[in-house]
N, C-alpha and C positions, 0 to 999 in steps of 0.2 A: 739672327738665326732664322732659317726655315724651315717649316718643318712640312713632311710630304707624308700622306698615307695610302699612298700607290699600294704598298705590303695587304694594308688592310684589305682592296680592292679585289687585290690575289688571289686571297683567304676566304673572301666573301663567295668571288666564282669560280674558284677549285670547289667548294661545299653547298652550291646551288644555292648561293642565299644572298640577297640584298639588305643595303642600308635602310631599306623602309620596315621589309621585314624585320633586321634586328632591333630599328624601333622600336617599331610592334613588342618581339619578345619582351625589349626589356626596359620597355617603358620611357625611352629616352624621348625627350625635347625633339621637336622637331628643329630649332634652331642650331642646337650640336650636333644633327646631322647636316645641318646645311655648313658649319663649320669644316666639318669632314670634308665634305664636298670641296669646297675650297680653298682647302691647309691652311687655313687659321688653327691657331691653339685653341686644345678643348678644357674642358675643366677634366681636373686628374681623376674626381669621382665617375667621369666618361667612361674614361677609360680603365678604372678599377671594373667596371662593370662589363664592359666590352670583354678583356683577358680572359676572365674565367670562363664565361660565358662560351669563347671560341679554343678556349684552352692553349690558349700562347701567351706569349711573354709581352711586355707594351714595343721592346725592337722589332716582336716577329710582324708591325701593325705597323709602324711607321719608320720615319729617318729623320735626325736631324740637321742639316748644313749649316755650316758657318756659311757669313754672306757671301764669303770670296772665294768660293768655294766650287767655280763655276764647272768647270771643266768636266767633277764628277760629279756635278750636279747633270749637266748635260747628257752623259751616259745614262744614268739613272733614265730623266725622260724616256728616253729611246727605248728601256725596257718596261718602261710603265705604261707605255701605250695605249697596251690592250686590255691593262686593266682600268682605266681610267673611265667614270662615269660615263654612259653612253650620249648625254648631252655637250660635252668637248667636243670640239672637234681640235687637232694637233696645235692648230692656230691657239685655237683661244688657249691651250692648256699653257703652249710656251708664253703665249702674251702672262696670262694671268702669275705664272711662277718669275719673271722677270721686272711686274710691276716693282718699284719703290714707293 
């Protein structure tokens, strides 16, 4: 499984707010946001904390893929673009989500 938080990305700059800042608020690890950053799985307590915090549900934040799953996985990219950390560039984000 893969899991993507492009959503959360979304969420973050529709409401003027970053991943450092909601650190900040809410006391998270600097290593779970570096997870975030590069859709590795977080700890569930992350994301119990994240939810309320931005008042969505844990789907309205992320997605999960089965591996083979490519094809809507591929669309997905193309709409996560532009949310997608400003240190990506298109390259590394496909290289990195296609690693095994």
């Amino acid at each position: 499984m893969k899991i993507r938080y492009y959503k959360l990305f979304k969420v973050l700059k529709e409401r003027g707010l970053t991943l450092e800042g909601l650190r900040r608020e809410l006391g998270l690890f600097p290593s779970e946001i570096a997870k975030i950053e590069t859709n590795r799985p977080v700890d569930l307590m992350t994301l119990i904390r994240i939810c309320p915090y931005l008042g969505v549900d844990v789907f309205d934040i992320l997605d999960v893929f089965p591996e083979e799953d490519e094809t809507f996985y591929n669309k997905r990219i193309l709409e996560a673009n532009s949310y997608t950390p400003k240190h990506w560039t298109k390259k590394e984000f496909a290289k990195d989500n296609y690693e095994e």
